[in-house]
C-alpha positions as CSV (number, residue, x, y, z in Angstrom):
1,X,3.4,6.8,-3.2
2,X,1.2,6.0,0.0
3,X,-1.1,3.7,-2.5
4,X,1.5,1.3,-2.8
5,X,2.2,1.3,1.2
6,X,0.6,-1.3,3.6
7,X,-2.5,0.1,5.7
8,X,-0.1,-0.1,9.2
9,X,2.5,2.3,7.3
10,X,0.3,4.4,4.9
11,X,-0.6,6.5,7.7
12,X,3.2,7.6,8.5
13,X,4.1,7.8,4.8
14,X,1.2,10.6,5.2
15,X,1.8,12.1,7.7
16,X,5.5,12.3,7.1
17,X,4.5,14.4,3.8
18,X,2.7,16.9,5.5
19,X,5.6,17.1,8.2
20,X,8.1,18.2,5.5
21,X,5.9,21.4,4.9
22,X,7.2,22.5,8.8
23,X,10.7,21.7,7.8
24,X,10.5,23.7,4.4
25,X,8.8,26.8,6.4
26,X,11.6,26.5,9.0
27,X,14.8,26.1,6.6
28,X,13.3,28.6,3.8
29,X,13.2,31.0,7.5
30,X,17.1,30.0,7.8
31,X,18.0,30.6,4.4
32,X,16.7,33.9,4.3
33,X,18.2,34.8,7.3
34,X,21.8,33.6,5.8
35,X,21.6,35.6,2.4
36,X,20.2,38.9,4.7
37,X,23.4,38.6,6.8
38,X,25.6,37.5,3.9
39,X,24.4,40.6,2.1
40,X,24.5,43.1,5.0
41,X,28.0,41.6,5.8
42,X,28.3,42.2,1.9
43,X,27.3,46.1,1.7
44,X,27.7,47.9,4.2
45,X,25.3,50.5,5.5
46,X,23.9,52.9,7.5
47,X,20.8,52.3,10.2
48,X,17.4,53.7,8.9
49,X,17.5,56.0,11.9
50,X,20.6,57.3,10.9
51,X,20.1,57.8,7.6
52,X,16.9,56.8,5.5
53,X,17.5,56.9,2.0
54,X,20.8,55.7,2.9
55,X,20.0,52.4,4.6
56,X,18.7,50.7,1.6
57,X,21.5,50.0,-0.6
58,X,20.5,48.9,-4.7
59,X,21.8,45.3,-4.3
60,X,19.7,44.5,-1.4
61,X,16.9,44.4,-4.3
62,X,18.5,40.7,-5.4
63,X,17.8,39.5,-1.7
64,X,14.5,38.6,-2.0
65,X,15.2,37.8,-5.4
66,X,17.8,34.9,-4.9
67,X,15.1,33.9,-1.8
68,X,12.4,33.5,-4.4
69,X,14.3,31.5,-6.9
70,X,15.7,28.8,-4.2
71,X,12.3,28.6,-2.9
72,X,11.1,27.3,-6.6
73,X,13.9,25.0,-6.7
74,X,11.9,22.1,-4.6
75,X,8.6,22.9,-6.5
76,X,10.3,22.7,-9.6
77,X,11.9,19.4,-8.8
78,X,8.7,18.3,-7.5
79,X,7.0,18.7,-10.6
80,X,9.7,17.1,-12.6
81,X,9.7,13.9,-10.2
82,X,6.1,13.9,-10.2
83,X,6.0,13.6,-14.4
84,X,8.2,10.7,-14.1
85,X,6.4,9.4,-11.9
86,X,3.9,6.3,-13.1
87,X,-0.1,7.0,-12.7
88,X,-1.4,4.9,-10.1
89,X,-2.4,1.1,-10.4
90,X,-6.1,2.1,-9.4
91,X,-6.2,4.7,-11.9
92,X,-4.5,3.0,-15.0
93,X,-6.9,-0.2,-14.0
94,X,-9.8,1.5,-13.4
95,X,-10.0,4.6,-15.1
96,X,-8.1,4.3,-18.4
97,X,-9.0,0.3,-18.6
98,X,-5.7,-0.8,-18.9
99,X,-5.1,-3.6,-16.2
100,X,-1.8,-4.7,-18.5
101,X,-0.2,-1.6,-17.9
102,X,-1.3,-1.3,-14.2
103,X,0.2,-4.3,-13.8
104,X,3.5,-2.9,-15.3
105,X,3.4,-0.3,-13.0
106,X,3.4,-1.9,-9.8
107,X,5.7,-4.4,-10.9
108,X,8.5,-1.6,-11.5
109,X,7.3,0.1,-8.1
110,X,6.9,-2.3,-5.8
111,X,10.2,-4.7,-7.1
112,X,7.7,-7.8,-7.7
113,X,6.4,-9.9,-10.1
114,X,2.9,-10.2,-10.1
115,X,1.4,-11.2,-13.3
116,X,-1.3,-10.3,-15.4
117,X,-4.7,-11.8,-15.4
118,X,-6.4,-11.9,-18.5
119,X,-9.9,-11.1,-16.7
120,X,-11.5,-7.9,-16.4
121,X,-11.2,-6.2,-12.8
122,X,-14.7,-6.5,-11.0
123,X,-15.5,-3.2,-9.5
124,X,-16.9,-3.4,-6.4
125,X,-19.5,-0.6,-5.7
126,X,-18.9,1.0,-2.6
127,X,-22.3,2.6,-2.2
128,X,-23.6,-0.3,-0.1
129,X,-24.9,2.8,2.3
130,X,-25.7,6.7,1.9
131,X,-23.5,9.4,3.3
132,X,-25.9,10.7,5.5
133,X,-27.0,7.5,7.0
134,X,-26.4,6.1,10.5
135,X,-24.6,3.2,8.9
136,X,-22.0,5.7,7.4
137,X,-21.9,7.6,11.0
138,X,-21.5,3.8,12.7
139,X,-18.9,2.8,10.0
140,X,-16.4,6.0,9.5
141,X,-18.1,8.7,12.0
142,X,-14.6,8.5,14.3
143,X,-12.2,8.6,11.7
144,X,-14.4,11.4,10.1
145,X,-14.3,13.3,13.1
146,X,-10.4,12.6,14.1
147,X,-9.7,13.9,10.8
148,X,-11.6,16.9,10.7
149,X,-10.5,17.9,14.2
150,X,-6.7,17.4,13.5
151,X,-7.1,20.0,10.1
152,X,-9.1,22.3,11.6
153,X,-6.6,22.2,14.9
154,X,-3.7,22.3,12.3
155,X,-4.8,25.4,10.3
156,X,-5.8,27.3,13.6
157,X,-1.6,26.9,14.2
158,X,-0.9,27.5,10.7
159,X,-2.9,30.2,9.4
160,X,-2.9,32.6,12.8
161,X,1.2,32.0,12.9
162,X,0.6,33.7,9.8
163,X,-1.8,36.5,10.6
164,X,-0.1,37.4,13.7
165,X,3.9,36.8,12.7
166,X,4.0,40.7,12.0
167,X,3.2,41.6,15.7
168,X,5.5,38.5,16.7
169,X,8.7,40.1,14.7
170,X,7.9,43.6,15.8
171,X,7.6,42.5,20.0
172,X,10.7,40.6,19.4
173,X,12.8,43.8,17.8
């Protein structure tokens, strides 16, 4: 949970997140290859331009099938960690009103003991400026525009390996 990170490391914790979706696109890649060649090892037969109807055997139907199932595996654990998982120490403080049990929260995350104030949390407004103002543009305009850059640089990668990775598999034979 990046919320409970420092500010020098949040940006790693981040970061390594959206790393892991390259890693799960390259093994899901691997594993399909693996149960492909385990099935053609499996059942054998003939090339389509040898024989048509032939070259499709009726098990290769559970390829994509057991490809599909271990692909929900992670999601599935995901969602399972993720309900066990304690709301955030902004939220339950903020949000729900419960500084008590926000306090509880971080406690069991972060390994410390911090205490409980018997004050309400002061909620600092954090419209001190519009979003169209210079002051906004003076204040975040470089991180706005390093971030907006790097996503729109990252789905350029992502989304045209995607469009174009039928003519990549068909030049490659």
């Amino acid at each position: 949970m990046s919320e409970y990170a420092n500010k020098k490391t949040r940006g790693a914790f981040i970061a390594a997140v959206f790393a892991m979706q390259g890693f799960g696109i390259l093994g899901g890649g691997i594993f399909a290859i693996i149960i492909s060649d385990v099935f053609q090892a499996c059942f054998k037969a003939p090339a389509y331009q040898v024989d048509p109807l032939g070259s499709t055997v009726p098990q290769v139907d559970y390829v994509w099938r057991i490809i599909m199932m271990a692909g929900s595996l992670p999601a599935l654990l995901t969602y399972y960690w993720r309900m066990k998982m304690p709301e955030t120490a902004r939220y339950t403080a903020l949000v729900a009103k419960n500084v008590k049990h926000a306090t509880a929260d971080m406690e069991k995350v972060m390994q410390v003991d911090i205490g409980t104030e018997q004050k309400e949390p002061t909620v600092k407004s954090g419209n001190e400026f519009g979003l169209f103002t210079k002051q906004f543009l003076r204040r975040h305009g470089l991180h706005l525009l390093g971030t907006a850059s790097t996503w729109f640089l990252l789905d350029i990668a992502y989304y045209s390996q995607n469009l174009f990775q039928k003519d990549i598999f068909s030049a490659m034979g």
